[in-house]
C-alpha positions in Angstrom: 25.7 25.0 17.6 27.6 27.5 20.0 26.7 30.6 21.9 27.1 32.0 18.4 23.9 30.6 16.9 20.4 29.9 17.6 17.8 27.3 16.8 16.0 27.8 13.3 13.9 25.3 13.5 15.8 23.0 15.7 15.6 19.3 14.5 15.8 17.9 11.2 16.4 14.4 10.8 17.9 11.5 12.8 21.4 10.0 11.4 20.4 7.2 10.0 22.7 5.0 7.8 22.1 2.0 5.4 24.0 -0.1 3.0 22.8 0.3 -0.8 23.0 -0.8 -4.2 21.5 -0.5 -7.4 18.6 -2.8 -7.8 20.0 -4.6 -10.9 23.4 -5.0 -8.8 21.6 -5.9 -5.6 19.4 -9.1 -7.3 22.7 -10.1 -8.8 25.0 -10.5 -5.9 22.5 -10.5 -2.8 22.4 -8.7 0.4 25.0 -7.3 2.4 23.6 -9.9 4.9 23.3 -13.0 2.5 25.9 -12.4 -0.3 25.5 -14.5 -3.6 28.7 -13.4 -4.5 31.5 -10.9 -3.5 30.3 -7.6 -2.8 32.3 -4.2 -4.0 31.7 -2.1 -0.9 32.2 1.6 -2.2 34.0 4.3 0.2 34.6 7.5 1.7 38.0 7.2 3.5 38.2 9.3 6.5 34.8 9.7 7.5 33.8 8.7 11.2 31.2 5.7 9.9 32.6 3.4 7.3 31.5 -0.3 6.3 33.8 -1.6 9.2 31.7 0.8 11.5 28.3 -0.2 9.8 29.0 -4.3 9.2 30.0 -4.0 13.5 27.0 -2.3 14.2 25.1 -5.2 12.0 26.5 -8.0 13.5 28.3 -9.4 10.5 31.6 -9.8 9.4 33.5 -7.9 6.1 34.8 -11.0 3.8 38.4 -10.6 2.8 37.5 -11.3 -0.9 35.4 -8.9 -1.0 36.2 -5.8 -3.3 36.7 -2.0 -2.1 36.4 1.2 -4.1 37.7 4.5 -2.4 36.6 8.2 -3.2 37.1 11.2 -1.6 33.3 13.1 -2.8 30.3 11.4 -1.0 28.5 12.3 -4.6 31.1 9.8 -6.8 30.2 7.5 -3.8 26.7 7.7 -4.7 27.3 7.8 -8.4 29.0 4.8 -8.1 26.4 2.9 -6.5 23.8 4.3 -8.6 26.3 2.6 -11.8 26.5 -0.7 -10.0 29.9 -0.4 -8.8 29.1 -1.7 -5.8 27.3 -1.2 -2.5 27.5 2.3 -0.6 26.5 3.4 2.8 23.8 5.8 2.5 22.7 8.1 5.1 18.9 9.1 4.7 18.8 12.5 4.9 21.0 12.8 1.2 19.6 9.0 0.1 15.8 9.4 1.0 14.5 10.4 -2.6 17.0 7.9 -4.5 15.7 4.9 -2.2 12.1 6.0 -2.0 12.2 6.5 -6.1 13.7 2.7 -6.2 17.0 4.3 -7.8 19.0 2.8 -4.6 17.6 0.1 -2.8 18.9 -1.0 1.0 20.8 -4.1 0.8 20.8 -5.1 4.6 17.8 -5.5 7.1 19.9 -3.3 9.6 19.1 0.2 9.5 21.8 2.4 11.9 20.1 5.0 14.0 23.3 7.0 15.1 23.2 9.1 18.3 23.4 12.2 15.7 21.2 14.2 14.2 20.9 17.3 11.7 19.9 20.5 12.8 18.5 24.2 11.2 20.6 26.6 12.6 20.5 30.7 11.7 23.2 33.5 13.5 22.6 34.5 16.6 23.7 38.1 15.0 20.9 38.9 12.7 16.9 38.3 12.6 15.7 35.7 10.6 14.3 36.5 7.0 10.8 35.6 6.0 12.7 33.5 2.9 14.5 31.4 5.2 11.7 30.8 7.3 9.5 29.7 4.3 12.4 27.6 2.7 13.1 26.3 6.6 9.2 25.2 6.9 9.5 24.0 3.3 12.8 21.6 4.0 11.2 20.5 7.6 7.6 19.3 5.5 9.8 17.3 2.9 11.9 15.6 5.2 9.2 14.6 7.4 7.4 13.4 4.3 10.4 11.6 3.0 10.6 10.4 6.5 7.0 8.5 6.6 7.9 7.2 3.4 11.5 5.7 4.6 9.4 4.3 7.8 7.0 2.4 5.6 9.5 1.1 3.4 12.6 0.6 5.7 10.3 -0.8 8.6 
């Protein structure tokens, strides 16, 4: 955040990632953590947490045989897995509504709570306008909702 901004609202949401599928290519080919076949695993090059990352984290091991699919636009990542191209690493504060509306659905037990976290943040430079404070207490309420939601599902 910097000298140069303030807190809006100050926390958001954890960093919290999950491997995902669609459901119809999920019952097909299993788990991430019990396979019934190869898995596609579906990825944004260049970004700090991929499946290597994520399959570490989980304990498990990244099959050779197993297929990969590169983009460079977390949305074609997500569009992909929403086709049943494969499985995708979600992270729940852009996921939430796909996997609580059973469009995505998590394909491993393990859940990764990162040591990172998304913030509301507003310039230091100018006072905050009643808008952004009513769209800030409007974003906190859904993610904290979507939140309870991912808890009860996700365990």
């Amino acid at each position: 955040m910097g000298d140069d901004a303030r807190k809006l609202g100050g926390w958001f949401a954890p960093e919290r990632v999950l491997a995902i599928g669609a459901p119809g290519y999920v019952r097909e080919r299993g788990s991430f953590d019990e396979p019934a076949s190869p898995h596609t695993l579906i990825n944004l090059p260049d970004h700090w947490f991929g499946w290597p990352e994520f399959a570490s984290e989980a304990g498990r091991r990244i099959p050779a045989t197993w297929n990969q699919l590169s983009f460079s636009d977390y949305s074609v990542v997500l569009q992909a897995a929403l086709s049943g191209q494969g499985l995708a690493l979600g992270w729940t504060s852009v996921v939430s509504r796909l996997v609580i509306d059973g469009m995505l659905v998590s394909a491993s037990d393990r859940v990764i709570l990162t040591d990172r976290s998304y913030h509301l943040v507003s310039s230091s430079q100018r006072a905050t306008r009643p808008i952004v404070e009513m769209v800030r207490d409007w974003l906190i309420a859904e993610m904290e909702q979507e939140e309870r939601a991912l808890a009860s599902m996700l365990g």
